[in-house]
C-alpha positions in Angstrom: 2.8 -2.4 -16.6 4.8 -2.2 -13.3 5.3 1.3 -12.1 6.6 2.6 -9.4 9.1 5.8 -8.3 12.5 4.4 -8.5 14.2 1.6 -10.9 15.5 0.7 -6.9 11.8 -0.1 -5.6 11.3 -2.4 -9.0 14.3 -4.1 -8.4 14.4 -4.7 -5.0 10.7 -5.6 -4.3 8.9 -6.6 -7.1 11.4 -8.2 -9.8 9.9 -11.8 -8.8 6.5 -11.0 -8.8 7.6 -9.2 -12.6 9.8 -12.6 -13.5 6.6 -14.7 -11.8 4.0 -12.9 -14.6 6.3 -13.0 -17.4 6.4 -16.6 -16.9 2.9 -17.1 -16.8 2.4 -16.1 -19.8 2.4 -12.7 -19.9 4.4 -9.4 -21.3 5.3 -7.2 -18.7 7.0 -3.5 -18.8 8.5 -1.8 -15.9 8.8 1.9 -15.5 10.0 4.4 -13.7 12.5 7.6 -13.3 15.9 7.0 -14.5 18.4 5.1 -11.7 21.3 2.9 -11.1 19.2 -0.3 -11.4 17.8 0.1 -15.2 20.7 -2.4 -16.7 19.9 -4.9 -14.1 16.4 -5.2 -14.5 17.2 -5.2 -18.3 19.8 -8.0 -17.8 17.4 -10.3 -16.1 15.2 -10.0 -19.4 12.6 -7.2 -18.7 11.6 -4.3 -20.6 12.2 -0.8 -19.1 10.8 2.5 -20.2 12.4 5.4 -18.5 9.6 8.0 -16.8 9.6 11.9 -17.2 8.8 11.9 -13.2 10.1 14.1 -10.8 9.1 12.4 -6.9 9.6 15.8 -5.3 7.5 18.1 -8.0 4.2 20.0 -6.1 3.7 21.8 -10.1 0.1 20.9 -11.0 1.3 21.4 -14.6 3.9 19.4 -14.4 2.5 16.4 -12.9 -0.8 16.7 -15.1 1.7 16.7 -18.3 3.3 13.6 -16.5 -0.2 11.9 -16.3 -1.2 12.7 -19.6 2.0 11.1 -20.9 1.3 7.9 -18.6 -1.6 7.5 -20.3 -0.4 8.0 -24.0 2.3 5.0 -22.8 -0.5 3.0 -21.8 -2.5 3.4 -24.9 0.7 3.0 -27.5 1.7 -0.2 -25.8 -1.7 -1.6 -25.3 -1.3 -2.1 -21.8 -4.3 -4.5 -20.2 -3.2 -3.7 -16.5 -1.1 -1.0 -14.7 0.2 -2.0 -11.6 1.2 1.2 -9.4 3.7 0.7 -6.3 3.9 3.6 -3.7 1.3 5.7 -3.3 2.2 9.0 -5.9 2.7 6.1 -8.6 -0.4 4.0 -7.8 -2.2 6.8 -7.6 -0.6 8.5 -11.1 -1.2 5.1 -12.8 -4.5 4.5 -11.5 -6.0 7.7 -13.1 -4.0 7.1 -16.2 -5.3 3.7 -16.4 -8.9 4.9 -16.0 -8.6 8.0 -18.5 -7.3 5.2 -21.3 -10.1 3.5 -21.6 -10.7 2.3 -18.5 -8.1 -0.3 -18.0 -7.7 -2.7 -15.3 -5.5 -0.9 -12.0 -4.1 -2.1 -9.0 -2.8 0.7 -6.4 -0.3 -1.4 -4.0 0.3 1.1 -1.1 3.1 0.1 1.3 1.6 1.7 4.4 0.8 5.5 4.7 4.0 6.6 4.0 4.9 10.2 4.3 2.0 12.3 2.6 -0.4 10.6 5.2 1.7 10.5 8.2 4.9 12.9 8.4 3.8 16.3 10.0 5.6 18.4 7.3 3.3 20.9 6.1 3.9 19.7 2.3 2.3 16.4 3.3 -0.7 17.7 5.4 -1.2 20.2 2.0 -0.6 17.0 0.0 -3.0 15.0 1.6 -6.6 15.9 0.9 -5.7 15.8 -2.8 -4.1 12.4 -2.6 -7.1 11.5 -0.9 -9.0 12.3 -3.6 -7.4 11.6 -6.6 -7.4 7.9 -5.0 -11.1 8.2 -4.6 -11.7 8.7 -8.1 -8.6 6.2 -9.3 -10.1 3.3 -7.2 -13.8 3.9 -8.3 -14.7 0.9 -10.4 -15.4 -2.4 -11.1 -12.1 -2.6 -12.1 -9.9 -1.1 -9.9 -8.3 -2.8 -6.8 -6.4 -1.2 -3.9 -3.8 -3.9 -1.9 -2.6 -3.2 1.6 0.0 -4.6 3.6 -1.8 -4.5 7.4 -5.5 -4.5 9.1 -4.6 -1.4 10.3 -4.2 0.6 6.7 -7.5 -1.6 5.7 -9.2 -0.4 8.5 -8.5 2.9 7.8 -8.9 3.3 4.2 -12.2 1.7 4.6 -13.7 3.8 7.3 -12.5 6.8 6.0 -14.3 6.1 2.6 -11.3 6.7 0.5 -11.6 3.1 -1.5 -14.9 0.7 -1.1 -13.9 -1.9 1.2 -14.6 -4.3 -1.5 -12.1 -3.1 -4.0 -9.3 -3.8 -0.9 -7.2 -6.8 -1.1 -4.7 -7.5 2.1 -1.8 -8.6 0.8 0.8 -8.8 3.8 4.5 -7.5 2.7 5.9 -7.0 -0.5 7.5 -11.0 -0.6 10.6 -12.0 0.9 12.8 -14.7 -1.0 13.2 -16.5 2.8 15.3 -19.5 1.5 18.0 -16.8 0.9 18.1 -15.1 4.5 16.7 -18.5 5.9 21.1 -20.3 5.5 21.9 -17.7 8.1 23.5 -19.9 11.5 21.4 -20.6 13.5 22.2 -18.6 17.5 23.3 -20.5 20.2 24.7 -17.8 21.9 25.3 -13.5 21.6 29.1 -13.0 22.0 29.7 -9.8 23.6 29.5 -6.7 22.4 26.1 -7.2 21.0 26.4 -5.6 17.3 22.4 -4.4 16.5 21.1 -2.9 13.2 19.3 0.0 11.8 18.8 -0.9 7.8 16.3 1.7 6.6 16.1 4.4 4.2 17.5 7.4 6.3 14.5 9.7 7.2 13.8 10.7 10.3 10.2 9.1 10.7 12.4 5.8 10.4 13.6 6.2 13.8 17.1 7.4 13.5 16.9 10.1 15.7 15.8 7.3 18.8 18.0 4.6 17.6 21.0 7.0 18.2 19.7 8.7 21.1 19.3 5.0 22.3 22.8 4.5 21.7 24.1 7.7 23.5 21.6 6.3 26.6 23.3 2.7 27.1 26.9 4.4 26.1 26.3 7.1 29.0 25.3 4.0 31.2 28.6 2.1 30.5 27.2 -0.6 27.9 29.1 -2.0 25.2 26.4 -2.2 22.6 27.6 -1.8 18.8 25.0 0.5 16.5 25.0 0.3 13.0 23.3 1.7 10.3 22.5 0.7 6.7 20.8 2.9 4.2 21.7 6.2 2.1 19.8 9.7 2.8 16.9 9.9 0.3 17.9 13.6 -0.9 14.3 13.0 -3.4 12.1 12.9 0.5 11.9 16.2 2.5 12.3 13.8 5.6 15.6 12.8 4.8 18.4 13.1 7.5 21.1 15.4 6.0 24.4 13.5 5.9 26.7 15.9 8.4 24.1 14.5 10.8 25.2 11.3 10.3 29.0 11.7 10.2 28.9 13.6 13.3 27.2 10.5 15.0 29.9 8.5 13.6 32.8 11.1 15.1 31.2 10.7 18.5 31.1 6.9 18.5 27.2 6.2 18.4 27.0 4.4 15.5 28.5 3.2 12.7 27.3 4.0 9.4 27.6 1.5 6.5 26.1 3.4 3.4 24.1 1.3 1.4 24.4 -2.4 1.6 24.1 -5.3 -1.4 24.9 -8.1 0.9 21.8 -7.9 3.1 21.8 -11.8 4.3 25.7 -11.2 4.9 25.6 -8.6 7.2 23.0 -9.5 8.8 24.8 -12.7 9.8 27.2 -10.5 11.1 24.6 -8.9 13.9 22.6 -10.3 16.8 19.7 -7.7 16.4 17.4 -5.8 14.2 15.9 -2.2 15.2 13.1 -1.0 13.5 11.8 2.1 16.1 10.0 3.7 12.6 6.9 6.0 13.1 6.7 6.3 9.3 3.7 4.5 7.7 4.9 1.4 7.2 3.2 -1.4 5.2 4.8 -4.0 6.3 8.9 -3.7 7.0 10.7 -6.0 4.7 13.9 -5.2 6.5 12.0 -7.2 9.7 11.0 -10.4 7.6 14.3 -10.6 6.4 16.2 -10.5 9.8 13.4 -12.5 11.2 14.4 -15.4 8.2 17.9 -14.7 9.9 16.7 -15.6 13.3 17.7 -11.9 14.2 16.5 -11.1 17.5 13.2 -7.7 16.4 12.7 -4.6 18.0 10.2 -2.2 16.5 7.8 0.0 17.3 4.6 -0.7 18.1 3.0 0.8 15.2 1.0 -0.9 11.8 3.3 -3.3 9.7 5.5 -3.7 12.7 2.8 -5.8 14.7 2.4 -8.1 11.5 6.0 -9.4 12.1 6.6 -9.2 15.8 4.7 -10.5 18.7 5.9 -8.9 21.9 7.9 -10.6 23.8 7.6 -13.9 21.8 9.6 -13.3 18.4 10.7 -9.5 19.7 10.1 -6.8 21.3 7.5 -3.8 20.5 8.3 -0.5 21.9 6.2 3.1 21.8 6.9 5.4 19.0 9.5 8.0 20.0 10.8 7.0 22.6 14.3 6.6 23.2 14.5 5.3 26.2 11.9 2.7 25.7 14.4 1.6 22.8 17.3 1.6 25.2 15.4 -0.8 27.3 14.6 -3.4 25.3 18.2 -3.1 23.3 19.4 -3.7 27.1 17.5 -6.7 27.8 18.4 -8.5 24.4 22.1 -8.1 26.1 21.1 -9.0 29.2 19.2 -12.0 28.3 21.1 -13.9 25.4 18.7 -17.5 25.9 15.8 -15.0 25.7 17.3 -13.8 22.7 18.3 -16.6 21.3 14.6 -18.2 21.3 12.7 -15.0 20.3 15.1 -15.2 17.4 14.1 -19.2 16.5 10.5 -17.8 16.8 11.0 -15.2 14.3 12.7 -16.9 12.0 10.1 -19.9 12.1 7.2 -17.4 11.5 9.2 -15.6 8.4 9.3 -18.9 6.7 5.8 -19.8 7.6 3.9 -16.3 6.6 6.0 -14.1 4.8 8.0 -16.0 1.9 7.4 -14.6 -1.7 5.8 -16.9 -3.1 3.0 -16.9 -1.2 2.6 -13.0 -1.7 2.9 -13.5 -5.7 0.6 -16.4 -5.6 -1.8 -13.7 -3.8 -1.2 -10.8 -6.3 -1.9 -13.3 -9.0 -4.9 -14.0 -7.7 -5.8 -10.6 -8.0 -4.8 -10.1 -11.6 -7.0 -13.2 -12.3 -10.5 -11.2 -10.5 -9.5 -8.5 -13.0 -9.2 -10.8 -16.2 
């Protein structure tokens, strides 16, 4: 069982490890809440049950019933392994796993995320109980907990949260490259350089500095182009609200795209990638898959981010927060289009190299087969 907190998140990031087991051999079941992306899992041949979940719910009745109701799934379907993505569902299925008999669990965390790095009070009242309930999910010869960076692995085994053993490091979530990979190859940046924001739009993704940085180089007379991809997340409490968003638009700081199917499309429409996230990333898709482009990366420096981007050799790594730091490096991608140009060639070559799906399926396989 696949199970995660959006029919979006199955779709998007794991349908090819799901297709990958089902053609080994196995049966596989996806679930999650209700969405926009239950016929097209079900067209491509998989099985989805529809969860009872509510992402935003803090009602300890409520999320016990939901748990108790994971676990009568698991039982009436026979399921051998649950497979949780993010950290409330790996956590949710972990524990229902272990109260049905002590199935086999995998908790794939993709970075911290917000209950272990946002300030918000609702996270820092979350946390100790996530903490916990992970503790007692991940206890066990068969339980395994994957991470995406050293840095989360580090931290999750020092803190005593999961024993080290139990931790696999499995970097990224898998990236079909070949498809980003057609993407023309840079000669040149024409001018204005057009750069990217694609991220879910919460604030701890870096919006507020990626327009910030765009009101800084517009002050100073630049002609930089600043998009942004994504939709608000209205089921997050860091989501930024969307008369935020059209007023940035009405003063010409960037321009906002929505949500975007066409991914290696528009990004062979840009000559950058921004990334200036301070949310706890695993590692950022959206960066392997401009990198496959031969984007030109700036992120933050920050876990995940470091996985992709060398500084200064396929990108450029900026602190967390800072605006003007952003500014900067946006400034010297323009300013330096053979720099560019190369630190794009390097990015692309190490996507290819380290981050194509199906070496992160032939990893998580691997796993599966420890736990046979």
């Amino acid at each position: 069982m696949f199970f995660a907190n959006t029919d979006w998140y199955l779709y998007n990031f794991r349908r090819a490890l799901a297709l990958a087991v089902r053609d080994s051999g196995h049966e596989v079941i996806l679930v999650s809440p209700p969405g926009p992306y239950e016929d097209r899992l079900e067209a491509l041949g998989l099985r989805w049950i529809a969860a009872p979940m509510e992402r935003r719910s803090l009602n300890p009745l409520r999320e016990l019933a939901f748990i108790i109701w994971l676990r009568k799934l698991i039982r009436a379907e026979g399921i051998d392994l649950v497979h949780g993505f993010t950290i409330k569902s790996a956590v949710y299925g972990a524990v229902a796993a272990r109260f049905s008999g002590n199935r086999s669990r995998i908790s794939a965390v993709a970075g911290l995320g917000y209950v272990f790095t946002s300030r918000d009070w609702r996270a820092r009242f979350l946390r100790p109980f996530v903490s916990s309930m992970m503790r007692f999910a991940m206890n066990g010869k068969k339980a395994r907990l994957i991470l995406q960076n050293p840095d989360d692995v580090a931290l999750f085994g020092t803190a005593g949260i999961v024993d080290s053993s139990r931790i696999r490091l499995i970097r990224g979530s898998g990236v079909n490259c070949s498809q980003f990979s057609q993407c023309a190859v840079r000669t040149s940046l024409e001018e204005p350089l057009r750069i990217l924001l694609a991220a879910r739009l919460l604030w701890d993704k870096g919006i507020a500095e990626y327009v910030e940085a765009s009101k800084i180089l517009k002050t100073q007379g630049r002609s930089v182009h600043f998009l942004l991809a994504g939709d608000p997340d209205p089921g997050n409490p860091d989501a930024v609200p969307e008369p935020a968003i059209t007023a940035w638009e009405e003063e010409g700081l960037v321009e906002w795209l929505g949500h975007v199917d066409d991914m290696p499309a528009l990004f062979a429409s840009v000559h950058a990638l921004a990334l200036p996230t301070a949310y706890g990333e695993g590692v950022p898709r959206s960066l392997i898959e401009a990198a496959a482009c031969g984007l030109t990366l700036v992120a933050t420096d920050a876990p995940g981010c470091r996985e992709v981007i060398t500084n200064e050799v396929n990108g450029f790594l900026v602190p967390l927060r800072n605006a003007e730091a952003l500014a900067v490096a946006i400034a010297r991608i323009a300013d330096n289009p053979e720099l560019a140009v190369r630190m794009g060639q390097a990015a692309k070559a190490k996507a290819l190299l380290e981050f194509d799906e199906r070496i992160v399926i032939d990893q998580t396989l691997a796993v599966y087969d420890e736990l046979s």
